[in-house]
Backbone as XML, in Angstrom:
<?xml version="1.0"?>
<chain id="A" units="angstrom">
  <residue number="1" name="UNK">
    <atom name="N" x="-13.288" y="-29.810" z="-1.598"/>
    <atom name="CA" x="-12.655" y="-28.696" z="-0.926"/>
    <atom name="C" x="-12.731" y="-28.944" z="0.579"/>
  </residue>
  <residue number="2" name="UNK">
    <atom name="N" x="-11.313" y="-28.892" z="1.267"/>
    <atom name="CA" x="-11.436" y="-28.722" z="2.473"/>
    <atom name="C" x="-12.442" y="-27.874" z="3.522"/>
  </residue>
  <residue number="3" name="UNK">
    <atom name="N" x="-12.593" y="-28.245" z="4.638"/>
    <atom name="CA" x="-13.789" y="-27.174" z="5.542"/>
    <atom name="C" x="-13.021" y="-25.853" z="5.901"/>
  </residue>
  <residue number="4" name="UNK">
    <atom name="N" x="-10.983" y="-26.059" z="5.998"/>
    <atom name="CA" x="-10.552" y="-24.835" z="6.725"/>
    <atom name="C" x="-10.528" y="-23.917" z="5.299"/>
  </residue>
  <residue number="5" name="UNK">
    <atom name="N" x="-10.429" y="-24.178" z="3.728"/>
    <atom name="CA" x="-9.942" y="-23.469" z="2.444"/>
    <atom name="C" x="-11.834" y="-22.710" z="2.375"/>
  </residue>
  <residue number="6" name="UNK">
    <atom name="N" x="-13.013" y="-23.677" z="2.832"/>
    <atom name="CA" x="-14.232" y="-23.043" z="2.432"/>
    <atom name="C" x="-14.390" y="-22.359" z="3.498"/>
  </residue>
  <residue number="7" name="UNK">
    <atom name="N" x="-13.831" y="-22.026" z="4.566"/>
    <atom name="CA" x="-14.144" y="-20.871" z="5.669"/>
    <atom name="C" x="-12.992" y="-19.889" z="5.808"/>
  </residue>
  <residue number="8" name="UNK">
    <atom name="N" x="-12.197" y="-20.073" z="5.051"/>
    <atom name="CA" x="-11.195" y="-18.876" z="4.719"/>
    <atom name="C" x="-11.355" y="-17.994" z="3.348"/>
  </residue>
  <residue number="9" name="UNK">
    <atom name="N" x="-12.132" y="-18.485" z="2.205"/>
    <atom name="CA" x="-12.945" y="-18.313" z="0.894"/>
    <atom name="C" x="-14.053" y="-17.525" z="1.524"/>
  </residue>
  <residue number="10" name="UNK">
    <atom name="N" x="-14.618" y="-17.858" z="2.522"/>
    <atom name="CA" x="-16.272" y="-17.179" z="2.819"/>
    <atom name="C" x="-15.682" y="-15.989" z="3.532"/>
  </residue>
  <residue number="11" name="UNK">
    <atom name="N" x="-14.759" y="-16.150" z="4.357"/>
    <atom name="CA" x="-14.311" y="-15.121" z="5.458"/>
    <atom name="C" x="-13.823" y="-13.689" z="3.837"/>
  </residue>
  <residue number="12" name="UNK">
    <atom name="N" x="-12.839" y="-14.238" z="3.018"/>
    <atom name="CA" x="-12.300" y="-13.326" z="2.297"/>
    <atom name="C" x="-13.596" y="-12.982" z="1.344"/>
  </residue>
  <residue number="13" name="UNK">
    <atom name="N" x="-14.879" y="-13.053" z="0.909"/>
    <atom name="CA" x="-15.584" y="-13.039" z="0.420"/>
    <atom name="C" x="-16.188" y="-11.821" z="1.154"/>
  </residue>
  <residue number="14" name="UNK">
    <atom name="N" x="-16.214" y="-12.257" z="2.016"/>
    <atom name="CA" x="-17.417" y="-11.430" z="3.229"/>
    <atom name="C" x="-16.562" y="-9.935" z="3.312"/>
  </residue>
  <residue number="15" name="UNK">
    <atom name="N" x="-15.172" y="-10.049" z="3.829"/>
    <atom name="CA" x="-14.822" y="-8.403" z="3.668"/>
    <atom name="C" x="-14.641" y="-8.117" z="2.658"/>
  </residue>
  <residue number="16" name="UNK">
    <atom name="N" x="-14.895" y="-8.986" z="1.516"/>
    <atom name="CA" x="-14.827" y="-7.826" z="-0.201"/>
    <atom name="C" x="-16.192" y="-7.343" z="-0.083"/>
  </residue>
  <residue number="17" name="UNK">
    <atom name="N" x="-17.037" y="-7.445" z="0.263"/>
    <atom name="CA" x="-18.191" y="-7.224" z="0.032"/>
    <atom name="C" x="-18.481" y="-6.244" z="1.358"/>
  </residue>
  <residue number="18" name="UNK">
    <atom name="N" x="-17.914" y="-6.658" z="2.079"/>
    <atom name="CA" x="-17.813" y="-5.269" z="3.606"/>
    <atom name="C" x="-16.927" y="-3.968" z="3.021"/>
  </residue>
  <residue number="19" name="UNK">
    <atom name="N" x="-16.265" y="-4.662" z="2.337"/>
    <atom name="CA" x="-15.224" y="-2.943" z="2.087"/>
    <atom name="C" x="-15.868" y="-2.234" z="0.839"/>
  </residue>
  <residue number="20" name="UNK">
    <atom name="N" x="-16.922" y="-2.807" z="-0.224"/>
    <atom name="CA" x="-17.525" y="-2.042" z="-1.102"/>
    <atom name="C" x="-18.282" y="-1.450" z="-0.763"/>
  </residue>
  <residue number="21" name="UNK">
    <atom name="N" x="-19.082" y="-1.473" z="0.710"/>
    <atom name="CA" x="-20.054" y="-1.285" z="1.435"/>
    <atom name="C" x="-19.576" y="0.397" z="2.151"/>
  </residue>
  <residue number="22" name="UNK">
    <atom name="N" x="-18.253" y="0.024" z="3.088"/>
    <atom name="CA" x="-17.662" y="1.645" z="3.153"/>
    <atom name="C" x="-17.386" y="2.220" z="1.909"/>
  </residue>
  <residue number="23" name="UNK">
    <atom name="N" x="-17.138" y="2.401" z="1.287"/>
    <atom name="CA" x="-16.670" y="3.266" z="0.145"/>
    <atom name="C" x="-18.166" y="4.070" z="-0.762"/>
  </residue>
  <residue number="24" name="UNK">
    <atom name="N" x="-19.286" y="3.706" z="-0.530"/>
    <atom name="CA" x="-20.367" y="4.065" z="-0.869"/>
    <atom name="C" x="-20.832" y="5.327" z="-0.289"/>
  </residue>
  <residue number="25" name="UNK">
    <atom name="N" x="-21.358" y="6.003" z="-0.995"/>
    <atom name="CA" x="-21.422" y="7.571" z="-0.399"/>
    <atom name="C" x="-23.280" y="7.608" z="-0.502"/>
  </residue>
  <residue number="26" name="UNK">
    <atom name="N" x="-23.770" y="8.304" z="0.095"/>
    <atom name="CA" x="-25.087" y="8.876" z="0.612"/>
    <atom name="C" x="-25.654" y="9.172" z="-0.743"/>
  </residue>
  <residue number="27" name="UNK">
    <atom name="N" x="-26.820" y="8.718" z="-1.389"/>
    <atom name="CA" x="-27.578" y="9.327" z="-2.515"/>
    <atom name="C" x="-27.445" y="10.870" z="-1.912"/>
  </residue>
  <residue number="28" name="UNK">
    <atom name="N" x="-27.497" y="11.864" z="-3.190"/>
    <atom name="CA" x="-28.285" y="13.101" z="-2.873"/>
    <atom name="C" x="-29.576" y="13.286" z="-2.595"/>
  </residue>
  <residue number="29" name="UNK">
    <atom name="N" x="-29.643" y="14.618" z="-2.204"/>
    <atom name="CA" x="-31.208" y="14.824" z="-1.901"/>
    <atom name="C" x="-31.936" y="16.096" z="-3.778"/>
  </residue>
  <residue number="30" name="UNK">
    <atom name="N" x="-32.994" y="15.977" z="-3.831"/>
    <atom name="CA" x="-33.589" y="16.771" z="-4.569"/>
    <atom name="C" x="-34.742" y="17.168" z="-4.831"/>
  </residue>
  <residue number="31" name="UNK">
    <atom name="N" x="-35.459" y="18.376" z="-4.985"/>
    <atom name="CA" x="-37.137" y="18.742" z="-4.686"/>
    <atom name="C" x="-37.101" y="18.174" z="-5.916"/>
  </residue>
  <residue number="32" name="UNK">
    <atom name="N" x="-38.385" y="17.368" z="-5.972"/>
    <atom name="CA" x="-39.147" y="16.726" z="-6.853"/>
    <atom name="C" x="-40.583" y="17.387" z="-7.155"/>
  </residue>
  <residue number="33" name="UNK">
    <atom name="N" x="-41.035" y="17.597" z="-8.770"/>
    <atom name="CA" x="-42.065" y="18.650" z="-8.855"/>
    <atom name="C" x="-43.121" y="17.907" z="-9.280"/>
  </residue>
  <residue number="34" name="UNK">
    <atom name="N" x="-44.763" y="17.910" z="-8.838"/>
    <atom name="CA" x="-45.699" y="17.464" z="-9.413"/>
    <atom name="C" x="-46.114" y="17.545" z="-10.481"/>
  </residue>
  <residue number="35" name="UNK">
    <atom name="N" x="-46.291" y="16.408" z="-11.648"/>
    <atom name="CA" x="-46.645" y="17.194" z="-13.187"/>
    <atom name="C" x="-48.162" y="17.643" z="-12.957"/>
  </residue>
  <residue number="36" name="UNK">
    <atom name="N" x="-48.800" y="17.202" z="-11.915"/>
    <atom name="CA" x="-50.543" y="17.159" z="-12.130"/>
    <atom name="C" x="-50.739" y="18.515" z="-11.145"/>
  </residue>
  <residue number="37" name="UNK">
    <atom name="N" x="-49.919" y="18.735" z="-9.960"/>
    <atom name="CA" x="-50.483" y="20.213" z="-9.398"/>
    <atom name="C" x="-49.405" y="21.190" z="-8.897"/>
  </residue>
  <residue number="38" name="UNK">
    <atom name="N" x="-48.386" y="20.474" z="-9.287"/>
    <atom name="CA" x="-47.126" y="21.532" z="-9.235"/>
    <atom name="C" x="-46.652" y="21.485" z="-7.698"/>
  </residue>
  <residue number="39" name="UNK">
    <atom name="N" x="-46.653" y="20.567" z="-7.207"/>
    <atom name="CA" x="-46.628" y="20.323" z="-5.482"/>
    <atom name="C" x="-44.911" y="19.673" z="-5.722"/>
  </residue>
  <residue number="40" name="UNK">
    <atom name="N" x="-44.261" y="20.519" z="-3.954"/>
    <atom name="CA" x="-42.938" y="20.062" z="-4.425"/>
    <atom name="C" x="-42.687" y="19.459" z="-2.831"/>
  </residue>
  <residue number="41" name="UNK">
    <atom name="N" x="-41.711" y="18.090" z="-3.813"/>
    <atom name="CA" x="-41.433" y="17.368" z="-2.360"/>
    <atom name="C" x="-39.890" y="17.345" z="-2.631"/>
  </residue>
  <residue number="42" name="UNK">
    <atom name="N" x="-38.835" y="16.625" z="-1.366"/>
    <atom name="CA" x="-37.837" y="16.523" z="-0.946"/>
    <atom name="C" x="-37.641" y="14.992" z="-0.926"/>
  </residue>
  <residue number="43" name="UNK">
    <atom name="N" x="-37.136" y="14.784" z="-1.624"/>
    <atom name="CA" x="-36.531" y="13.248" z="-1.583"/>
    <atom name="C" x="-35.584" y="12.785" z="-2.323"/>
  </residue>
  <residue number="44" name="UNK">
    <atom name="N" x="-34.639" y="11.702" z="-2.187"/>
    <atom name="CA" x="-32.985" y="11.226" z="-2.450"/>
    <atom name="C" x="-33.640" y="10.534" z="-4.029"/>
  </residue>
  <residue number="45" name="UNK">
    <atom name="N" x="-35.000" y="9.740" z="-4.172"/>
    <atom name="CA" x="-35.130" y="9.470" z="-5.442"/>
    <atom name="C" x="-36.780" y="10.007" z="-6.025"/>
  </residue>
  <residue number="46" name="UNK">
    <atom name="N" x="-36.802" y="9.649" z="-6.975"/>
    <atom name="CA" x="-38.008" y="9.858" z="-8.165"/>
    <atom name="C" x="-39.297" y="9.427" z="-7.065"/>
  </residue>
  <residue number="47" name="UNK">
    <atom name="N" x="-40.617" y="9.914" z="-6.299"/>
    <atom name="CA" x="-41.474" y="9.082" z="-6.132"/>
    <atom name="C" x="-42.162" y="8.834" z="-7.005"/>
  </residue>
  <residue number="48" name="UNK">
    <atom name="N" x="-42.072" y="8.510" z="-8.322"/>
    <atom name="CA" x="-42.928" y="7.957" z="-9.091"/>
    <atom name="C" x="-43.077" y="8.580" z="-10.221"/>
  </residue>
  <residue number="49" name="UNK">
    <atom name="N" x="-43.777" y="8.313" z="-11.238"/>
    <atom name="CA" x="-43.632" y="8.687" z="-13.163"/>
    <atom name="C" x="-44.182" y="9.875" z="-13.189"/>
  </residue>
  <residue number="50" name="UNK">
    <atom name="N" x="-45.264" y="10.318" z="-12.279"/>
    <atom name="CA" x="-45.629" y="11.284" z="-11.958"/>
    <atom name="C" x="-45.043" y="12.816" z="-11.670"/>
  </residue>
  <residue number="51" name="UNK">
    <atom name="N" x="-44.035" y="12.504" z="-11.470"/>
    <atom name="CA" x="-42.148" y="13.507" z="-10.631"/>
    <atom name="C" x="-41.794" y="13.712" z="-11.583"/>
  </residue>
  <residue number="52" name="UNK">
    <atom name="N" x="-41.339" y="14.970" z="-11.513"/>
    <atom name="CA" x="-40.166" y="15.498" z="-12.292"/>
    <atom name="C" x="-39.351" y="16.162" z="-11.048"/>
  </residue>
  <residue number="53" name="UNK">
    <atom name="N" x="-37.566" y="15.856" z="-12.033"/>
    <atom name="CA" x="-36.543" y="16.795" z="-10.796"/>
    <atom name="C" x="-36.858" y="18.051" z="-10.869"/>
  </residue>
  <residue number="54" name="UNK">
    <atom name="N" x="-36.739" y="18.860" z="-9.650"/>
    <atom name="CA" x="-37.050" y="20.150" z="-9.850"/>
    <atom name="C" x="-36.091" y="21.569" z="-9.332"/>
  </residue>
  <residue number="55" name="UNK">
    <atom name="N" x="-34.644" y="20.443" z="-9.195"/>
    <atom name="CA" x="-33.619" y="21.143" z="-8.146"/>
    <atom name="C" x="-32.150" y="20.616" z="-9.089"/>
  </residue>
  <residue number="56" name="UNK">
    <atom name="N" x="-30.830" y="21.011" z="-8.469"/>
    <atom name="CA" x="-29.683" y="20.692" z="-8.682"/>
    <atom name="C" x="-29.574" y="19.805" z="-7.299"/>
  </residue>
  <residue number="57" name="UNK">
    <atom name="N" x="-28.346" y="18.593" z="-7.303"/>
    <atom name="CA" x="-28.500" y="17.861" z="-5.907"/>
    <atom name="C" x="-28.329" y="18.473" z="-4.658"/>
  </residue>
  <residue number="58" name="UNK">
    <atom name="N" x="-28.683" y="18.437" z="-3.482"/>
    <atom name="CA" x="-27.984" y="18.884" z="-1.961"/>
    <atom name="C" x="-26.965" y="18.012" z="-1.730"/>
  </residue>
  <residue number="59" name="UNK">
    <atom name="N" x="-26.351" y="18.310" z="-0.969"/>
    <atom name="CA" x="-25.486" y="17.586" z="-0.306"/>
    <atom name="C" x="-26.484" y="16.489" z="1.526"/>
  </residue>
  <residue number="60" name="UNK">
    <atom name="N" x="-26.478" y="18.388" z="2.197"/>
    <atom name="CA" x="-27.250" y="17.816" z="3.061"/>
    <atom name="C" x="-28.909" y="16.977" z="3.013"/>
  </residue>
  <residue number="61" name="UNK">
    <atom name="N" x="-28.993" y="16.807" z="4.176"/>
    <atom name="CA" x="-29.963" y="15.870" z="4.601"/>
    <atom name="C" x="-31.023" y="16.649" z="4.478"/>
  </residue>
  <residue number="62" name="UNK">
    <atom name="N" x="-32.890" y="15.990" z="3.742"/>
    <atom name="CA" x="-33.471" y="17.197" z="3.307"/>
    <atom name="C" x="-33.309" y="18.279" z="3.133"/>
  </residue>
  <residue number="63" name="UNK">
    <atom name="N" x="-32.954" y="18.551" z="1.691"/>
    <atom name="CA" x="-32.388" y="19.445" z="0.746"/>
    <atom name="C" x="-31.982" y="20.680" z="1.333"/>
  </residue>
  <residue number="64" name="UNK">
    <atom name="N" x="-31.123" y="20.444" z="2.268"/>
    <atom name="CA" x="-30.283" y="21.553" z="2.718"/>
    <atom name="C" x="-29.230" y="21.772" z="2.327"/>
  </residue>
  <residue number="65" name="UNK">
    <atom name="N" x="-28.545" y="22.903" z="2.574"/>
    <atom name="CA" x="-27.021" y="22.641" z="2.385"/>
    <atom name="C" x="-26.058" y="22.493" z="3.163"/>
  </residue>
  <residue number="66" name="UNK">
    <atom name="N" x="-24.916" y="21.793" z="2.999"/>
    <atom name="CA" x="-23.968" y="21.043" z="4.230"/>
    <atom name="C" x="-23.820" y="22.293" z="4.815"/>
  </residue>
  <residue number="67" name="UNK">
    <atom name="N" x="-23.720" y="22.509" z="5.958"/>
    <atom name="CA" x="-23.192" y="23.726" z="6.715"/>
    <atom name="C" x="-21.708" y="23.811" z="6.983"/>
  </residue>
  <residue number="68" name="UNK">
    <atom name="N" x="-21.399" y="25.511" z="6.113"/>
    <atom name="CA" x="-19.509" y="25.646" z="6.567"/>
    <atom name="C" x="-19.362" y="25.102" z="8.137"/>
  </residue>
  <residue number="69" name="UNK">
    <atom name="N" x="-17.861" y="25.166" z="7.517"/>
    <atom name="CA" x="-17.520" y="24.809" z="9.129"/>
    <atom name="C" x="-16.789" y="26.663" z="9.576"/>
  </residue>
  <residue number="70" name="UNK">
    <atom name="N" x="-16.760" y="27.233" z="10.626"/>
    <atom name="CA" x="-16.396" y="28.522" z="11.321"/>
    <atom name="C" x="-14.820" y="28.645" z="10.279"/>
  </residue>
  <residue number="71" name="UNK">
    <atom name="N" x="-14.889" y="29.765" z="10.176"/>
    <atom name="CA" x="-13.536" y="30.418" z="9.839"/>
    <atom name="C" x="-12.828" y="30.871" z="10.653"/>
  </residue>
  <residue number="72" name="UNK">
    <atom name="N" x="-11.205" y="30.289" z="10.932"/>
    <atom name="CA" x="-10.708" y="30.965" z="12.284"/>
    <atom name="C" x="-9.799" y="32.086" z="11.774"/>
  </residue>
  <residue number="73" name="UNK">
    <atom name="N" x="-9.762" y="32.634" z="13.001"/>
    <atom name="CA" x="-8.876" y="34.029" z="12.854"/>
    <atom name="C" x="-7.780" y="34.514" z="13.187"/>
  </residue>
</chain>
């Protein structure tokens, strides 16, 4: 294989793999519940075997919710 066909292959390689990269959306957020003392945390995954989910997902960033935007009049 030529050097200009293997740097036009890597180049088209590289933005397939750049454009799957935009299209990826933000894990959710969700309180996670302690099985051993009932302690609740905020986080996008499981910390451990220990966790149970203890919420429906957020949208926002620590389990908030996205904020409306103003209603005009």
């Amino acid at each position: 294989m030529t050097a200009p066909l293997r740097s036009a292959r890597a180049a088209l390689a590289a933005a397939l793999l750049l454009c799957g990269a935009a299209l990826a959306a933000p894990a959710p957020w969700y309180y996670w519940r302690s099985k051993i003392d009932g302690t609740r945390i905020c986080a996008q995954t499981s910390p451990g075997p220990g966790w149970e989910q203890d919420s429906a997902p957020f949208e926002g960033p620590g389990c908030q919710t996205r904020p409306r935007p103003p209603t005009r009049r």
